[in-house]
ROTI-473855 format. One record per residue (C-alpha): residue number from 1; residue in three letters; z, x, y. Coordinates in nm, 4 decimals. Layout:
N
<nr NUM&rest Ala&zz Z&xx X&yy Y>
...
***
This chain:
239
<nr 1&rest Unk&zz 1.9278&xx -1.4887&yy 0.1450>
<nr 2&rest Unk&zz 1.9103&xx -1.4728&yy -0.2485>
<nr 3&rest Unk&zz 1.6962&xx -1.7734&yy -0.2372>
<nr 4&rest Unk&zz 1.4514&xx -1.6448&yy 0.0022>
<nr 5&rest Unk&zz 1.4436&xx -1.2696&yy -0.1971>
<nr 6&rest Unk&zz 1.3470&xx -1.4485&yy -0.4799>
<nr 7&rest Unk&zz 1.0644&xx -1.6140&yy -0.3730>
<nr 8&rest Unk&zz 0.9367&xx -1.3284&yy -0.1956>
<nr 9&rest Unk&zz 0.9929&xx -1.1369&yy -0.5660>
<nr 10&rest Unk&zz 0.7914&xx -1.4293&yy -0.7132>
<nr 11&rest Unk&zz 0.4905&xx -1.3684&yy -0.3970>
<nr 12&rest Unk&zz 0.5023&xx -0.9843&yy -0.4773>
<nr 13&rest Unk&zz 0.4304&xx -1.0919&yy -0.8582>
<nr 14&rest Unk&zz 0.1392&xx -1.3273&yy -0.7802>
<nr 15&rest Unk&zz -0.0486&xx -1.0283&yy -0.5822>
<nr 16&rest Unk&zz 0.0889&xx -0.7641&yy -0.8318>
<nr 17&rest Unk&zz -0.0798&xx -0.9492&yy -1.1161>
<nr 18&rest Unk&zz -0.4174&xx -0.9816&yy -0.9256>
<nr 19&rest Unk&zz -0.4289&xx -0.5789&yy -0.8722>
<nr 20&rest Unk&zz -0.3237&xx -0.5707&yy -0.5170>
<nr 21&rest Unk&zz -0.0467&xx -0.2695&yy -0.3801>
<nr 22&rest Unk&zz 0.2529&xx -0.5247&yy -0.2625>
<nr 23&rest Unk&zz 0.5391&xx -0.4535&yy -0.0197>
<nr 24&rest Unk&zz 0.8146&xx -0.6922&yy 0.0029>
<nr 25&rest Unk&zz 0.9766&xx -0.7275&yy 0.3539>
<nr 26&rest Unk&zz 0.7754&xx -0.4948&yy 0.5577>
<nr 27&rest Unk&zz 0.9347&xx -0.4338&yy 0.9747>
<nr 28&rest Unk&zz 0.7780&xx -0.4835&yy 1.2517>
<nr 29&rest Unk&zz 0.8856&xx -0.4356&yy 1.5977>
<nr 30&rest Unk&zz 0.7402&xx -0.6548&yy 1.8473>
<nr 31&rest Unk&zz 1.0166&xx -0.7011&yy 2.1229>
<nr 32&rest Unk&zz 1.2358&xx -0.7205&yy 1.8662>
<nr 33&rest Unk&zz 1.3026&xx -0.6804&yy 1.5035>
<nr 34&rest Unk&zz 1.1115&xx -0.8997&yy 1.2451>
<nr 35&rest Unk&zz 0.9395&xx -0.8653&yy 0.9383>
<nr 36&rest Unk&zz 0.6519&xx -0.9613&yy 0.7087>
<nr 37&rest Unk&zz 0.8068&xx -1.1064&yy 0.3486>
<nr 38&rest Unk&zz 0.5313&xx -0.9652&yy 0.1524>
<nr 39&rest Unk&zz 0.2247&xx -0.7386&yy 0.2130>
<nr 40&rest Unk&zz -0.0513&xx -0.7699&yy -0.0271>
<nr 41&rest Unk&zz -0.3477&xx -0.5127&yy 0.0262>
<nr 42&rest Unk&zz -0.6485&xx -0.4028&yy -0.2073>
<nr 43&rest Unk&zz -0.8622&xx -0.1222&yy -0.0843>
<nr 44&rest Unk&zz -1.1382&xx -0.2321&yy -0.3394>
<nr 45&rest Unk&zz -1.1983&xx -0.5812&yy -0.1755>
<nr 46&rest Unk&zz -1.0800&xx -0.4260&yy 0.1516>
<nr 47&rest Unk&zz -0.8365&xx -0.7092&yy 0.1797>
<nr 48&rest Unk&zz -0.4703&xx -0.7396&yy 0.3490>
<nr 49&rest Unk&zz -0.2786&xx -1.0285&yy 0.2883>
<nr 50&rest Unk&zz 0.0287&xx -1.1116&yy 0.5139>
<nr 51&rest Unk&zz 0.2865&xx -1.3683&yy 0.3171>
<nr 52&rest Unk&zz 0.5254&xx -1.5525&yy 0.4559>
<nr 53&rest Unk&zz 0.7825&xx -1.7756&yy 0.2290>
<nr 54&rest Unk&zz 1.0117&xx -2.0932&yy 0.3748>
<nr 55&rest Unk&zz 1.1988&xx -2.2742&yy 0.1302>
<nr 56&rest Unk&zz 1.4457&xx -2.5107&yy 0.2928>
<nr 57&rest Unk&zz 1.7004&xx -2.7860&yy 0.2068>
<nr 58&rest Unk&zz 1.8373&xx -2.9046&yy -0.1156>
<nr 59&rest Unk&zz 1.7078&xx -2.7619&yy -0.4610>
<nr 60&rest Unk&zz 1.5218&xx -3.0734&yy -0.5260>
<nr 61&rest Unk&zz 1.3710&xx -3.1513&yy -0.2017>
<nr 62&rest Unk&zz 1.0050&xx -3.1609&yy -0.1686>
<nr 63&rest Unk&zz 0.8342&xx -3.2375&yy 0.1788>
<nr 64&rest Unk&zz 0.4970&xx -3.4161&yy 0.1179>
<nr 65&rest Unk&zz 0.1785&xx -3.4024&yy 0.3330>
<nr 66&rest Unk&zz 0.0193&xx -3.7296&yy 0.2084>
<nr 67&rest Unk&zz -0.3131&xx -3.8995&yy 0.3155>
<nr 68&rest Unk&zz -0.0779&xx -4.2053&yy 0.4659>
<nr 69&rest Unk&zz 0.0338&xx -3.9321&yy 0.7282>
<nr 70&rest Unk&zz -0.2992&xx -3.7731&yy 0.7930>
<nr 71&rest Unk&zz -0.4889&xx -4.1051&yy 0.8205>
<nr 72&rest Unk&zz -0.1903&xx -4.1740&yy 1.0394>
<nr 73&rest Unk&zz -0.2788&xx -3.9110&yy 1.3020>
<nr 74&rest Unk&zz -0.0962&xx -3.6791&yy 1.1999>
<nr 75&rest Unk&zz -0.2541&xx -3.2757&yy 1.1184>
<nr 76&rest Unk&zz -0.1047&xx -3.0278&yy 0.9221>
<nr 77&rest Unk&zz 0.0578&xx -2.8779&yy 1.1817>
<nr 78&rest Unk&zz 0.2140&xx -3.1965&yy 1.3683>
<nr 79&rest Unk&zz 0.4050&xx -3.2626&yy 0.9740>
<nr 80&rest Unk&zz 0.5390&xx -2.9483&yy 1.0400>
<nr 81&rest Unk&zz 0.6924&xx -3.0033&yy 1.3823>
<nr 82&rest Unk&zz 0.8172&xx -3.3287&yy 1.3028>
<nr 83&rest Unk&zz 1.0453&xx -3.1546&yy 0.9890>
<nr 84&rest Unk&zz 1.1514&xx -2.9131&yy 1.2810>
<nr 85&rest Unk&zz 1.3359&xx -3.1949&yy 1.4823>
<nr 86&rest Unk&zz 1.6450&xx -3.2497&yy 1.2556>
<nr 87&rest Unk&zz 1.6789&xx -2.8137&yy 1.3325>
<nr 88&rest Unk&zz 1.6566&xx -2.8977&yy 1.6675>
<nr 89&rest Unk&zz 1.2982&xx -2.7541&yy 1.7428>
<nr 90&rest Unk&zz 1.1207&xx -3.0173&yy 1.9072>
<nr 91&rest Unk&zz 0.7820&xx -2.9968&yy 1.9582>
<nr 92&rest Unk&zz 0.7671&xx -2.6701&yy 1.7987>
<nr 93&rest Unk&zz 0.6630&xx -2.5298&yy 1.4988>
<nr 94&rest Unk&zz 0.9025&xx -2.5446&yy 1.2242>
<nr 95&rest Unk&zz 0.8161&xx -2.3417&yy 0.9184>
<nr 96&rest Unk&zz 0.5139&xx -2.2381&yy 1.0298>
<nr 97&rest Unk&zz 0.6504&xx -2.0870&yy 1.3728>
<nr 98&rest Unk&zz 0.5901&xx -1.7335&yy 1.1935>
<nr 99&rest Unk&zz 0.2157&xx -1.7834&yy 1.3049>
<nr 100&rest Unk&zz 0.3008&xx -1.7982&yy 1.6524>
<nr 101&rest Unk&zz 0.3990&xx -1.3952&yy 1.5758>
<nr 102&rest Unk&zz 0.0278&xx -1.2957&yy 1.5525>
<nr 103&rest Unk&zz -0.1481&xx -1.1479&yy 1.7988>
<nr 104&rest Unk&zz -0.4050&xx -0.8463&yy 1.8473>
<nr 105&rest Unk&zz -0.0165&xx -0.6388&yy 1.9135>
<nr 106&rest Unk&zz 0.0964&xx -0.7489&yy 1.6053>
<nr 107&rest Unk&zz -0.1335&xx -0.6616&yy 1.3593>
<nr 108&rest Unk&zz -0.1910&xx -0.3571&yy 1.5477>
<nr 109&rest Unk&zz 0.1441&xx -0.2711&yy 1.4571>
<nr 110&rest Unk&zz 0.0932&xx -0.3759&yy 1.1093>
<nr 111&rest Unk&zz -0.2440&xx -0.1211&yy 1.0715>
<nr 112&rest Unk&zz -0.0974&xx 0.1513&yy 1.2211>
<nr 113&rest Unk&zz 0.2423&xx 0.0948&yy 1.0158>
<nr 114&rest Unk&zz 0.0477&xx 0.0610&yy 0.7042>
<nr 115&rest Unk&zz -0.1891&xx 0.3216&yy 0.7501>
<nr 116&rest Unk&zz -0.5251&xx 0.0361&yy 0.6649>
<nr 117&rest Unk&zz -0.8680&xx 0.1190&yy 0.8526>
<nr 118&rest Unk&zz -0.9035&xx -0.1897&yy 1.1067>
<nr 119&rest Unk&zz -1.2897&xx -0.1955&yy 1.0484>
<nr 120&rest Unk&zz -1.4407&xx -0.4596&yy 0.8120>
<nr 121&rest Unk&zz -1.0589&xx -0.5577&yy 0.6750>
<nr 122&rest Unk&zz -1.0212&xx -0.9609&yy 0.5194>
<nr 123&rest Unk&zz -0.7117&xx -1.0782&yy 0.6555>
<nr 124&rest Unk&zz -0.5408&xx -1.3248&yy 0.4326>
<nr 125&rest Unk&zz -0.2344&xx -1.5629&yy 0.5301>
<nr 126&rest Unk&zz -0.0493&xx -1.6991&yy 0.2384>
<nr 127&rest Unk&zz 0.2203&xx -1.9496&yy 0.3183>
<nr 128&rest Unk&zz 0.4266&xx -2.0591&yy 0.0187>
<nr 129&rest Unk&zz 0.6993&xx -2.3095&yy 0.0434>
<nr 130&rest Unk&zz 0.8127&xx -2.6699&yy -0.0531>
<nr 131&rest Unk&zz 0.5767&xx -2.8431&yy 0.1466>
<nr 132&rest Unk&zz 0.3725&xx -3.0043&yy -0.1194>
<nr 133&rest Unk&zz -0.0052&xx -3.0926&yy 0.0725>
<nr 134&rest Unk&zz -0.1838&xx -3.3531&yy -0.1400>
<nr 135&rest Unk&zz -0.4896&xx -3.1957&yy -0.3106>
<nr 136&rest Unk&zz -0.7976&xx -3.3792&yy -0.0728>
<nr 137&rest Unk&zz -0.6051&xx -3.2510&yy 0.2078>
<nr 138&rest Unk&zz -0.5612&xx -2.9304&yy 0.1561>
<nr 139&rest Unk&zz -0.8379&xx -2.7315&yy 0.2778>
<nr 140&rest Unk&zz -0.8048&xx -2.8817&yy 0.5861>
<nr 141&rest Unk&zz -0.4785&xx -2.7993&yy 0.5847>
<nr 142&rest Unk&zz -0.5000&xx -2.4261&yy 0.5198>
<nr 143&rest Unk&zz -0.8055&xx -2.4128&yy 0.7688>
<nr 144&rest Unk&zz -0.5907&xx -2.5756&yy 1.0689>
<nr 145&rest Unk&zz -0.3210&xx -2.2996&yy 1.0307>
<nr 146&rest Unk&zz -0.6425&xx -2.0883&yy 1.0313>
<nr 147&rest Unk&zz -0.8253&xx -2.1614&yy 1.3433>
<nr 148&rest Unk&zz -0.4674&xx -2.1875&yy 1.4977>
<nr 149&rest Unk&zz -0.4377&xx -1.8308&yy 1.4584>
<nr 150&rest Unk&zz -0.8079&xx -1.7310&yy 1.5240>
<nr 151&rest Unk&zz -0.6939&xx -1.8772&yy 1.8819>
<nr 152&rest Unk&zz -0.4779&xx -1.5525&yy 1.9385>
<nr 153&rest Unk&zz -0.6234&xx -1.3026&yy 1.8081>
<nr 154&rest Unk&zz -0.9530&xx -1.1368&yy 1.8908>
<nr 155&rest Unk&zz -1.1748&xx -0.8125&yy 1.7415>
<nr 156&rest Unk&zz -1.1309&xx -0.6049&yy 1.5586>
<nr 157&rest Unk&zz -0.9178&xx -0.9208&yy 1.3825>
<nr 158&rest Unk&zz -1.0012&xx -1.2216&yy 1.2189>
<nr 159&rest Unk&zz -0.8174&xx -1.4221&yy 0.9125>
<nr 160&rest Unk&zz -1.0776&xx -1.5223&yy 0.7172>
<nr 161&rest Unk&zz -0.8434&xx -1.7379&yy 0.4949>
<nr 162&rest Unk&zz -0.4827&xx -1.9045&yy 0.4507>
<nr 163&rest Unk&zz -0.3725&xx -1.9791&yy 0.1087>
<nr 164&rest Unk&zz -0.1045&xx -2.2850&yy 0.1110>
<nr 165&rest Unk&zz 0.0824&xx -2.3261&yy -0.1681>
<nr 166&rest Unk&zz 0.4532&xx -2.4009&yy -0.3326>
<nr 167&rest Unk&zz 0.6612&xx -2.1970&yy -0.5100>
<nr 168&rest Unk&zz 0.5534&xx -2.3971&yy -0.8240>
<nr 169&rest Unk&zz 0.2153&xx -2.3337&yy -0.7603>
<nr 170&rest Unk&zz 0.2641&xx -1.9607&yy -0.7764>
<nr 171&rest Unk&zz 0.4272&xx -1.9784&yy -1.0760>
<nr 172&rest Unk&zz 0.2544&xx -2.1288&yy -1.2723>
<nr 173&rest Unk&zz -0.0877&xx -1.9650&yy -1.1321>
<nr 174&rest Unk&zz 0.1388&xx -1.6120&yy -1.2376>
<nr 175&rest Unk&zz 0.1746&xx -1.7738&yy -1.6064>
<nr 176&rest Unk&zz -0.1804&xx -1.8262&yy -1.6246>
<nr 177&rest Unk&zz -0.2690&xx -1.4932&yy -1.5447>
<nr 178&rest Unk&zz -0.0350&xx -1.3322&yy -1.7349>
<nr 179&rest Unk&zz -0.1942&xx -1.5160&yy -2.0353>
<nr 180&rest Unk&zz -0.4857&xx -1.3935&yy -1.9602>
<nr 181&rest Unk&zz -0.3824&xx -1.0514&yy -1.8920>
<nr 182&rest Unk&zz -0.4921&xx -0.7576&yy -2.1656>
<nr 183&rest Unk&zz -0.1498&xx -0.5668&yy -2.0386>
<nr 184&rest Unk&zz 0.0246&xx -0.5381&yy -2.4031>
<nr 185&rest Unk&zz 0.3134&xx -0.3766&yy -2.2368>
<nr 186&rest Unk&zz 0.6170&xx -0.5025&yy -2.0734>
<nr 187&rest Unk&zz 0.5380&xx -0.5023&yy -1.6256>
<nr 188&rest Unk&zz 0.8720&xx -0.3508&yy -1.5809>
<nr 189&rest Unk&zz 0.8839&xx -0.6833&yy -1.2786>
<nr 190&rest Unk&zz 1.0748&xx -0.9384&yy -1.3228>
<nr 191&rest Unk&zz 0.8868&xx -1.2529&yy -1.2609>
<nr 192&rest Unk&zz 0.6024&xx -1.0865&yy -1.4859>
<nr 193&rest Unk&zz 0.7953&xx -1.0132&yy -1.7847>
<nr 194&rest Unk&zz 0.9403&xx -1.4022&yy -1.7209>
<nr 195&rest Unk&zz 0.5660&xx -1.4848&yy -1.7512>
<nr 196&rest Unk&zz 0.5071&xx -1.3182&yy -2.0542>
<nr 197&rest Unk&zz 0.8191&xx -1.4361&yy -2.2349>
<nr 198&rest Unk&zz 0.6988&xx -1.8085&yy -2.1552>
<nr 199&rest Unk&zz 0.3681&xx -1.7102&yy -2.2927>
<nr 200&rest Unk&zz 0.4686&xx -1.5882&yy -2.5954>
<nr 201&rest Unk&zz 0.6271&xx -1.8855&yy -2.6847>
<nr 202&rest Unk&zz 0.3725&xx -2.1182&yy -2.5365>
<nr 203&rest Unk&zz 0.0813&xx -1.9737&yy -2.7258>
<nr 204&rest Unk&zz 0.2566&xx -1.7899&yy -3.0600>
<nr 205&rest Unk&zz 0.1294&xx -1.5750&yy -3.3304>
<nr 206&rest Unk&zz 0.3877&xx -1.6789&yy -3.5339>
<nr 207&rest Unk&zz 0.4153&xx -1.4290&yy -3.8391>
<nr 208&rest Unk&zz 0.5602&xx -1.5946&yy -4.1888>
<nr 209&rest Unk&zz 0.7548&xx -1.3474&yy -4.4052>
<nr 210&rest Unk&zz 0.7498&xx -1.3782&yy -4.7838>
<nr 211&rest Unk&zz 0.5529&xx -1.7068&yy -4.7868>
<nr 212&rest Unk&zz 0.3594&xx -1.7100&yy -5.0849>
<nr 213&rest Unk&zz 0.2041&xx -2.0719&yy -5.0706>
<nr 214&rest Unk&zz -0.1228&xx -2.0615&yy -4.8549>
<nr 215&rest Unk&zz -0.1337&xx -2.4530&yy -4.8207>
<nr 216&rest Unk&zz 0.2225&xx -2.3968&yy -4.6408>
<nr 217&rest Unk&zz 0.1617&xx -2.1975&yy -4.3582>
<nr 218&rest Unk&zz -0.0914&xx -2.3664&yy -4.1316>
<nr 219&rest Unk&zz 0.1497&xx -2.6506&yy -4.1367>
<nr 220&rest Unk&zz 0.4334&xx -2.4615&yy -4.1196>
<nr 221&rest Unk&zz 0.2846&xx -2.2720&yy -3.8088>
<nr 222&rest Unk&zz 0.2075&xx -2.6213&yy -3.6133>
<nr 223&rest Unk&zz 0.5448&xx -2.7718&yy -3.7088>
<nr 224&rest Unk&zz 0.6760&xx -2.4140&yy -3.5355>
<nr 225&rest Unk&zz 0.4490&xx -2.4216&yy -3.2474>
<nr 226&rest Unk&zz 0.5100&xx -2.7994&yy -3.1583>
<nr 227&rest Unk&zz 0.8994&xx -2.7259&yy -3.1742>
<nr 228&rest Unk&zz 0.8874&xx -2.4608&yy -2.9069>
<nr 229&rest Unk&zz 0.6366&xx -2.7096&yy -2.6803>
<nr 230&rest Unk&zz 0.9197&xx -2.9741&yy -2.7100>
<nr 231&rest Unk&zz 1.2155&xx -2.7175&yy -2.6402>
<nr 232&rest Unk&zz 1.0262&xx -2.6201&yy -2.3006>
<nr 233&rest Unk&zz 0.9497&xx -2.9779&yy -2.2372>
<nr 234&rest Unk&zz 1.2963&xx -3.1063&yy -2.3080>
<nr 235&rest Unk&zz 1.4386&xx -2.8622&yy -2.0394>
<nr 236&rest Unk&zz 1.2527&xx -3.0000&yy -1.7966>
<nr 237&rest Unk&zz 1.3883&xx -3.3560&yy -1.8932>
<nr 238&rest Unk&zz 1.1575&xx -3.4668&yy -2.1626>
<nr 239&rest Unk&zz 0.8866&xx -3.4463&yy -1.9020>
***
């Protein structure tokens, strides 16, 4: 449960940073309980985004969607299924089985819930997990979990995009926004003020007290600068 709080914390950042109002694990009842991990929803590009996050398995494990598989036969959505079978869900979707949730009831429930206007609302699926899709493939991955859904639902509704991505992805896109962020302040969230820490360290204005000799600072700057690149790098293994 930690785990999957923490990604969802990471999601809410991502949006957060972009100028969306988040909500992290928003109810729903449909039959019974269940619950969207993060809401994402900005009234000036009259967009709601509904994010779901699946990160399964060990710490290191990756699961890769690879041209081999595709040229293989083998969509977007069949990799997922086939990852289901050692969890005993054969033949059915596996981490993507939250998409089988959305219907015209559904997001009905979600409007009304949330208080949006239905009328001339984006609706944006992001999926974020450890399924790493190989860049030439990814479009058509994101637009098969697309047109899957499109299948269910009718008007008022339509998702106009899916976003597929891992948890690295997010994190790093969150670092380079921060950077580029004019926010001089601390976020007061978490994985934001992470994101700025990195930053400052990544990309220094490194201030030199008392240091009288001009020649001496540029260098002394660089030599600074290219000990906190190896510090990061050397965490990471000497990557």
């Amino acid at each position: 449960m930690a785990e999957a709080m923490t990604v969802e914390t990471i999601i809410q950042a991502y949006w957060d940073i972009k100028g969306y109002w988040t909500k992290m694990r928003v109810p729903i009842k449909v039959g019974g309980w269940t619950d969207i991990d993060v809401v994402a929803y900005n009234p000036m590009k009259k967009e709601l985004v509904l994010a779901e996050s699946k990160v399964r398995s060990t710490k290191h494990t990756i699961r890769a969607y690879t041209e081999e598989l595709a040229d293989s036969g083998v969509n977007f959505l069949d990799f997922d299924r086939k990852y289901g079978k050692s969890y005993k869900t054969t033949g059915k979707l596996y981490y993507l089985s939250f998409i089988e949730k959305i219907d015209n009831d559904f997001l009905d429930l979600v409007f009304d819930k949330l208080g949006i206007p239905k009328d001339d609302i984006k609706i944006s699926i992001h999926f974020v997990s450890n399924y790493y899709v190989k860049e030439a493939l990814l479009e058509s991955a994101q637009n098969e979990i697309r047109d899957e859904i499109n299948k269910h639902i009718s008007s008022p509704y339509f998702v106009d995009r899916v976003l597929v991505q891992t948890t690295f992805d997010v994190l790093c896109d969150i670092i380079s926004e921060e950077e580029k962020s004019i926010v001089g302040r601390r976020y007061g969230h978490p994985v934001l003020d992470i994101a700025r820490e990195i930053n400052r360290y990544m990309h220094p204005d490194i201030h030199l007290i008392n240091s009288r000799e001009v020649a001496y600072k540029p260098r002394c700057k660089e030599e600074i600068k290219k000990c906190l690149r190896d510090r990061i790098s050397k965490s990471f293994g000497n990557l």
